[in-house]
C-alpha positions in Angstrom: -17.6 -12.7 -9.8 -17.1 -9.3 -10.5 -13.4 -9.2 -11.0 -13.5 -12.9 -12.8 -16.5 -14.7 -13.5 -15.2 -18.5 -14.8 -17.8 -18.8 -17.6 -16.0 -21.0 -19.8 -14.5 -23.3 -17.4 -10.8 -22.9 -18.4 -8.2 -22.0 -16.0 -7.9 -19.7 -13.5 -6.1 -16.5 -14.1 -2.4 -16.6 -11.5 -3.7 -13.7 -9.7 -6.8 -15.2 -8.4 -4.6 -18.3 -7.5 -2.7 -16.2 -5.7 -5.4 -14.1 -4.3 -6.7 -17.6 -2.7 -3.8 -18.4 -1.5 -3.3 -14.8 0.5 -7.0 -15.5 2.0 -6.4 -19.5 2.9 -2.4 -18.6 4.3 -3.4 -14.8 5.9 -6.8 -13.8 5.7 -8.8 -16.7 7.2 -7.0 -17.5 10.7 -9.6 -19.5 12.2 -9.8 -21.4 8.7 -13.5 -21.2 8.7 -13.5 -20.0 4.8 -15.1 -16.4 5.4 -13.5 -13.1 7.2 -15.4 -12.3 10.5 -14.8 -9.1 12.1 -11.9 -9.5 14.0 -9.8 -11.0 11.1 -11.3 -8.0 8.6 -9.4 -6.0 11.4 -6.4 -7.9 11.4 -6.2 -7.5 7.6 -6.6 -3.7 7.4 -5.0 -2.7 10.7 -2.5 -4.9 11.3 -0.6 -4.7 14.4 3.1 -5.2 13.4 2.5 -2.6 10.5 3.8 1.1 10.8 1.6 2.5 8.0 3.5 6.2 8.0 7.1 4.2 7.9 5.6 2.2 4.6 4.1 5.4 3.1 7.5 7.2 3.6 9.7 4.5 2.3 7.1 4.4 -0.7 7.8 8.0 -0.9 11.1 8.0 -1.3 11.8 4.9 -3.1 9.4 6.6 -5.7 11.2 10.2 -5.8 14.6 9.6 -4.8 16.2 9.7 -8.6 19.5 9.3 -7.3 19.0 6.3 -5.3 20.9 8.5 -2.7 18.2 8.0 0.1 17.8 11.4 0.5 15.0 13.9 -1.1 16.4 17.0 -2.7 13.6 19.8 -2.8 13.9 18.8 -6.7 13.0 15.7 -6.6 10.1 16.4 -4.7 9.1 19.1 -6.9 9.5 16.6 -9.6 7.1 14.4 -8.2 4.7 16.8 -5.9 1.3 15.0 -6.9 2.6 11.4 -5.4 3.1 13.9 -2.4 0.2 15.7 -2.7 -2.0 12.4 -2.7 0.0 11.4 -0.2 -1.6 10.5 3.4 2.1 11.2 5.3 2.1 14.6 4.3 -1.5 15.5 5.2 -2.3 15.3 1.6 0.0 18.2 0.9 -0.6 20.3 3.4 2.8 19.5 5.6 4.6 20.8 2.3 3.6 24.0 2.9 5.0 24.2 5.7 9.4 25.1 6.9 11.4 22.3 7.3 15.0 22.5 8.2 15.6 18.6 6.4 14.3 20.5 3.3 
């Protein structure tokens, strides 16, 4: 209700459809209709998710301006606060840092 109260009685916006749908296919496994503990887990540390691969592939397919696959120290310069805010590189910290693959 705090995202999308249905005062008037019209039609559902397509995002809460399809935010239903993610809970009723995904989120509720024992298709109880509510998230218990072990399926809040499931949902926020899922175990066939590499969260650093993700956040890397993010990183590039945000910076790499080329399309080249590969990170020129320009293009991270170009985009240093998505790497700054960036969990896989200890929020900025690991950029401080030597790296031969830079």
């Amino acid at each position: 209700a705090d995202m999308f109260a249905n005062e008037e009685g019209g039609p559902e916006p397509d995002w809460v459809i399809t935010e239903r749908e993610q809970f009723s296919d995904f989120r509720d496994l024992n298709k109880d209709g509510k998230m218990d503990k072990d399926e809040i887990q499931h949902w926020i540390l899922p175990q066939d998710y590499d969260h650093a691969l993700a956040e890397a592939r993010h990183l590039v397919y945000e910076s790499d301006v080329d399309k080249d696959q590969k990170l020129t120290k320009e293009e991270v310069l170009d985009n240093w606060n998505m790497f700054v805010g960036s969990q896989a590189t200890n929020y900025g910290e690991d950029l401080t840092r030597n790296h031969d693959e830079l």
